[in-house]
C-alpha positions in Angstrom: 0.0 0.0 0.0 1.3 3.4 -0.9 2.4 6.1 1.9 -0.5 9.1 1.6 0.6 12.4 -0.5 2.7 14.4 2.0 1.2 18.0 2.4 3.4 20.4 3.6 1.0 23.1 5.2 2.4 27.2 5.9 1.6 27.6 9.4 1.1 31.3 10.1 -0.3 31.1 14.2 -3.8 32.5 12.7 -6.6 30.0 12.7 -7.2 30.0 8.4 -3.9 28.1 8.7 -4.9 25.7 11.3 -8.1 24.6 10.0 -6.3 24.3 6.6 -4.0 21.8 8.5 -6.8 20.0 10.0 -9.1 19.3 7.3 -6.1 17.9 5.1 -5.3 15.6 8.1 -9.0 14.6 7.9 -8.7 14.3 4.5 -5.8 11.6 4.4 -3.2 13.3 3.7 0.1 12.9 6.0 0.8 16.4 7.1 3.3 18.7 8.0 3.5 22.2 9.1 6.1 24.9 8.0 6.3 28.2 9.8 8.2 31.3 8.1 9.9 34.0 9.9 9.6 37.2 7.4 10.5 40.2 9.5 13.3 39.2 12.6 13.5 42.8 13.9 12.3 43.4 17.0 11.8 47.1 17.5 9.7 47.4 21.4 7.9 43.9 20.4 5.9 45.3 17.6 6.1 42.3 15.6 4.4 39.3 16.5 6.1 36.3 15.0 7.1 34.9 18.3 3.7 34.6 19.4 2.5 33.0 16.1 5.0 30.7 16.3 4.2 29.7 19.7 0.6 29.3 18.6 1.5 27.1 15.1 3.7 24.9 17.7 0.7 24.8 19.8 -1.7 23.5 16.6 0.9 21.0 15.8 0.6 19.4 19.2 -2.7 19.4 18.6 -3.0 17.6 15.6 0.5 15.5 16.1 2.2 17.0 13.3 5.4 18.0 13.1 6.6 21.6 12.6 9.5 23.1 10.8 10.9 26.5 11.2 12.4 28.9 8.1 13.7 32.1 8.3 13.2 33.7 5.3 13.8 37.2 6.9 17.0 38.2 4.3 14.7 36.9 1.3 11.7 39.2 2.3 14.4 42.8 3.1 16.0 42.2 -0.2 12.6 41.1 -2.2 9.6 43.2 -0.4 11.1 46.1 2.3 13.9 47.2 0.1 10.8 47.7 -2.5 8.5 49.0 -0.1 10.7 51.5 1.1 12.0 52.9 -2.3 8.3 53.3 -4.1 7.1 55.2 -0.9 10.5 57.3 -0.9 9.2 57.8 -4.9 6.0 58.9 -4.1 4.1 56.0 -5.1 1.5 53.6 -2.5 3.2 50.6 -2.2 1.2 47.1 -1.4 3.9 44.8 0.1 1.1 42.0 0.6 1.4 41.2 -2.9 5.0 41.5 -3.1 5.3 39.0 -0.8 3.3 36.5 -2.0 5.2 36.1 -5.1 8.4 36.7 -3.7 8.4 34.6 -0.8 5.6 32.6 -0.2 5.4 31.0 -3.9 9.0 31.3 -3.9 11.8 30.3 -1.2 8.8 29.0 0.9 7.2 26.3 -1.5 10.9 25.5 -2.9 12.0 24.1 0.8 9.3 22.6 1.6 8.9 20.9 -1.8 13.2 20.1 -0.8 11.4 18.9 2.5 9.8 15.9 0.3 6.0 17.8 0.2 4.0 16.3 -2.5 2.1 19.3 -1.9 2.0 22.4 -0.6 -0.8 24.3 1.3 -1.8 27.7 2.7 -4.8 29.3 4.3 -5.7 31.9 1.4 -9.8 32.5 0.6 -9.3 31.2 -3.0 -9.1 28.5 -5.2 -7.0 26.9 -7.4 -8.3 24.4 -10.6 -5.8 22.0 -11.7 -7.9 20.1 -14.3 -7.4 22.6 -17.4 -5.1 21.5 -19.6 -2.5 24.3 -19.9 -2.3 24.6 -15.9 -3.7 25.8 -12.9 -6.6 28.5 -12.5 -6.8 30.7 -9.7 -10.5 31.1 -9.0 -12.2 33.7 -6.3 -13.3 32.5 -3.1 -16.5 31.6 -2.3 -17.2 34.2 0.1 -16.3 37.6 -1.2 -15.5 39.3 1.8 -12.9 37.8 2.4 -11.4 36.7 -1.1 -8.1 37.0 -1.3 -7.2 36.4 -4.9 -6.2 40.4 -4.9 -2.8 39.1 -2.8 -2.3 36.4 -5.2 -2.4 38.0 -8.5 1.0 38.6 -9.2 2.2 34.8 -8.4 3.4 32.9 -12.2 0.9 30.0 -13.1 3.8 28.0 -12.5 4.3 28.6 -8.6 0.5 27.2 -8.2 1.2 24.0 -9.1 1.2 21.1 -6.4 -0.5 24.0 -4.5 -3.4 23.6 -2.6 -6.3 26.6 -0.7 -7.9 24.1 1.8 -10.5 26.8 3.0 -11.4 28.4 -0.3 -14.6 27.1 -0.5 -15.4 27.9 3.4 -17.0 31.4 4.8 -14.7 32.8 7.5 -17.8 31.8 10.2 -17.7 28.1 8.7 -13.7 28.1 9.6 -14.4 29.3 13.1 -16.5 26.7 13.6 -14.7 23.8 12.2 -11.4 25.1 14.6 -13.6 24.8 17.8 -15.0 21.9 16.6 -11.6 20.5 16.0 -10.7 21.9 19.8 -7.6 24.3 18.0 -6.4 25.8 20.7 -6.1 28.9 18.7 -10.0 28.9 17.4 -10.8 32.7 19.4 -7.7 34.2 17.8 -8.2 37.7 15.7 -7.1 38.0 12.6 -3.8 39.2 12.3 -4.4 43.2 10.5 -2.0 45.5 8.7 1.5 44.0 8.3 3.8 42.3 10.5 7.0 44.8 10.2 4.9 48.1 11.1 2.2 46.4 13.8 0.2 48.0 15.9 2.4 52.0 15.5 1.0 54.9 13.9 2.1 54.0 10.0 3.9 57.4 9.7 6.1 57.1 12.7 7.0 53.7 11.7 8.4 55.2 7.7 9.7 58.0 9.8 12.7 55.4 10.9 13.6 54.8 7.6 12.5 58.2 5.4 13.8 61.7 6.6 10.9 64.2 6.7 10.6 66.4 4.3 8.3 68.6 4.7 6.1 71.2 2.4 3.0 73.3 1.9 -0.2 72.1 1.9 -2.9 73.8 -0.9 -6.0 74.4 -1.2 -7.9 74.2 -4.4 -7.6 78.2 -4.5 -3.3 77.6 -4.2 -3.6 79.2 -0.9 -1.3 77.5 2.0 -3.5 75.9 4.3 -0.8 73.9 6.2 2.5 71.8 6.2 2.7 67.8 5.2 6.0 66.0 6.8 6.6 64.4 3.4 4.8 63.3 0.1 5.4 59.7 0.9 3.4 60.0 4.4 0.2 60.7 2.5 -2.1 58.8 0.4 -4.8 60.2 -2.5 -8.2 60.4 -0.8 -6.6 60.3 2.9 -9.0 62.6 5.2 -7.0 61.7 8.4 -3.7 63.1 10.2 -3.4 66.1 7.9 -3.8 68.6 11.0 -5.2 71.2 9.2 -7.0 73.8 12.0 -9.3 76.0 11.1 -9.1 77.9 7.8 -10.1 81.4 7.1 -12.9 81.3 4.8 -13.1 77.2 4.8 -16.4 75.4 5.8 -16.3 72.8 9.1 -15.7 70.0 6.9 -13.1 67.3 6.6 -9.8 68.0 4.7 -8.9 65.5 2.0 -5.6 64.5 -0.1 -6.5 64.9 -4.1 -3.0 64.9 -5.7 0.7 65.1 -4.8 3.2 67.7 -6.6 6.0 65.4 -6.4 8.6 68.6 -8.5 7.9 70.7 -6.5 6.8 68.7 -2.7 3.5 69.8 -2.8 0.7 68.0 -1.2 -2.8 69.1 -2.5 -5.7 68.9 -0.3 -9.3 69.9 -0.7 -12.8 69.8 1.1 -14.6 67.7 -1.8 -13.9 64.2 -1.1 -15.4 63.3 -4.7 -12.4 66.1 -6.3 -12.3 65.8 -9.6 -8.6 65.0 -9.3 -9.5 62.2 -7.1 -12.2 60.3 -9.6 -10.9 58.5 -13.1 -11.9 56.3 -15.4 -8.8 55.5 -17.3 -5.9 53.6 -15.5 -2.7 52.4 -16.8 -0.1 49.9 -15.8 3.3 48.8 -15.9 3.9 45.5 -18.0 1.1 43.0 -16.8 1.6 39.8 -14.9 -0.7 37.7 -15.9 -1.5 34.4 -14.7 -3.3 33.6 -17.6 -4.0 35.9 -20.4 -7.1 34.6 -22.4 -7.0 35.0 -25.9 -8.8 36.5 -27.5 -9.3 38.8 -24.7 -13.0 39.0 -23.5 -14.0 42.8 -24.6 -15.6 42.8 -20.7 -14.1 42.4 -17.8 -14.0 43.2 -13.8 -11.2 45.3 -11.8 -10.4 45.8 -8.5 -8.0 48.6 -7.5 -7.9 47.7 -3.5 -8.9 44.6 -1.3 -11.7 43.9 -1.3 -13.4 46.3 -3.4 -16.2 45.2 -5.2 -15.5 44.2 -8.5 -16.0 47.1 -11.6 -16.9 46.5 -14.8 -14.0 47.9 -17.2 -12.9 47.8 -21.2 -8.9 46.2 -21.0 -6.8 47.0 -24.0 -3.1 45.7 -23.9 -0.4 48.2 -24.8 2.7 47.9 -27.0 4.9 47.7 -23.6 2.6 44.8 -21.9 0.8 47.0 -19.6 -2.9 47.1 -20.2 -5.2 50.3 -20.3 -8.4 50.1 -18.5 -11.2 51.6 -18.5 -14.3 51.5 -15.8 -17.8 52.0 -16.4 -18.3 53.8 -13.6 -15.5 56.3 -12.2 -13.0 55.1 -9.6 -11.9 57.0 -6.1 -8.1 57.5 -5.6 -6.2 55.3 -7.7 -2.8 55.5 -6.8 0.7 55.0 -8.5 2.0 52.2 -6.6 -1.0 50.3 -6.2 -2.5 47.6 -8.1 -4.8 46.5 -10.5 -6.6 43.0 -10.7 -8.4 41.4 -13.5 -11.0 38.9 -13.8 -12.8 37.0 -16.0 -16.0 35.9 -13.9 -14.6 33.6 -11.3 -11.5 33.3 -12.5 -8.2 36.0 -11.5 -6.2 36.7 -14.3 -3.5 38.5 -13.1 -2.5 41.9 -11.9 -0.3 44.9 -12.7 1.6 47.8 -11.0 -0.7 50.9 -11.9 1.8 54.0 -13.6 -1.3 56.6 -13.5 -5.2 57.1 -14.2 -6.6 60.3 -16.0 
């Protein structure tokens, strides 16, 4: 009799991860868990990795797995912060979530634990993966859309999917709750781990602050009058309403102040009291060559977008340009796109891929 298919499972401490290793246990497979250590800093305890890690030991106990330990810390400075750092220093909105699931996750990590003898190799992402077609894999959107997380995923080659397996895709976040204190997980109350490990629970503009001197400028209103002083371009995002510390204005209404463009020449931060600024709404985006995962051909003339997390998905026009970036255009205006960002396409269920957005107009 044949051993069962080895799973090697990424253990984050959260409970996604743990019901992922359970329900592959249940389903035969002889299973391992693998726990990565991205960020080894420890600047007044702000990251958490020692805790997870004490939690994704506890899990294994649980389930009488064993549990392996990477440090992938150099891989994810090198790959994702040295990144991070330099498009925020550029005046761009970085989204190191996606960075580091092609750069790490679907790299280093599923090469060692594939090295480990895995026959497969398993996370706790809200998607889906279809192996049957032909050509290879399909990443499909989750069942629940809340909590999809095919956004993260869409800059990960076709190829990293293979022998890759999304136990939970086809569960609602409640339905995993219950199957961990059903299982007795000892982690089945934990909270879902928010923002990103390296910056925590601080303010996000003290954290940068360690890294990218202050550099400060005026602050103008739609009339070009001064109405304050930013700390720096890359502190501030388009459509951002808090933190900017503008007190009362001469002449302004008792509204909210937001962000509608950034003068990067000439470290300029332009605010305004219309949240729907013309500056912040466009239709048209465009993007630096595409990664797709699978680019249909013909392309459909219809597809969806998102340009954030879970947004819901908006009906667009794609047209691919002579450099391999693709043009899109929404049916319906879009709210802050930023430079830095990115831009997700789909074809009904299925995630094509995504791209770093250059502009919109």
């Amino acid at each position: 009799m044949s051993a069962a298919p080895h799973v090697i499972v990424g253990l984050s401490g959260g409970v996604d991860s743990a019901v992922s290793a359970w329900l592959l246990k249940q389903q035969g497979y002889r299973v391992s868990g693998l726990f990565m250590v991205n960020w080894t800093e420890d600047e007044a305890g702000y990251c958490s990795s020692a805790d997870d890690f004490q939690d994704a030991r506890a899990v294994c106990e649980e389930l009488d797995i064993p549990l392996h330990r990477v440090d992938f810390s150099a891989e994810y400075r090198q790959r994702v912060f040295d990144r991070f750092l330099a498009d925020y220093a550029a005046g761009k909105t970085p989204n190191p979530d996606l960075l580091c699931n092609r750069e790490v996750k679907f790299q280093p990590f599923r090469e060692h634990a594939l090295r480990l003898g895995a026959d497969f190799v398993a996370t706790g992402h809200y998607a889906q993966l279809d192996h049957s077609a032909a050509d290879g894999p399909r990443l499909l959107r989750s069942v629940t859309e809340d909590k999809d997380q095919t956004y993260f995923l869409a800059l990960v080659a076709r190829r990293q999917f293979e022998k890759v397996l999304f136990p939970i895709g086809g569960l609602t976040k409640p339905e995993v709750r219950a199957l961990a204190a059903k299982a007795g997980l000892p982690n089945h109350r934990k909270k879902d781990s928010t923002g990103i490990c390296f910056i925590g629970e601080r303010e996000f503009r003290s954290f940068l602050q360690h890294y990218l001197k202050p550099n400060p400028g005026p602050m103008i209103d739609d009339a070009g009058a001064v109405v304050g002083q930013h700390q720096g371009l890359m502190y501030y995002t388009l459509g951002q309403r808090k933190g900017l510390a503008i007190g009362g204005v001469r002449g302004a209404r008792e509204a909210p102040w937001f962000v509608v463009a950034k003068d990067q020449p000439n470290n300029v931060l332009r605010v305004s009291q219309d949240g729907a600024h013309p500056l912040l709404m466009s239709n048209v985006l465009t993007t630096l060559p595409f990664e797709w995962i699978r680019q249909p051909s013909p392309l459909p003339e219809r597809l969806h977008a998102r340009i954030r997390h879970r947004q819901i998905l908006q009906a667009c026009l794609v047209r691919v340009a002579e450099d391999g970036g693709v043009q899109v255009r929404f049916e319906q205006a879009q709210r802050a796109i930023a430079a830095g960002q990115f831009c997700v396409l789909y074809d009904g269920q299925e995630c094509l891929g995504g791209g770093e957005i250059a502009g919109a107009f």
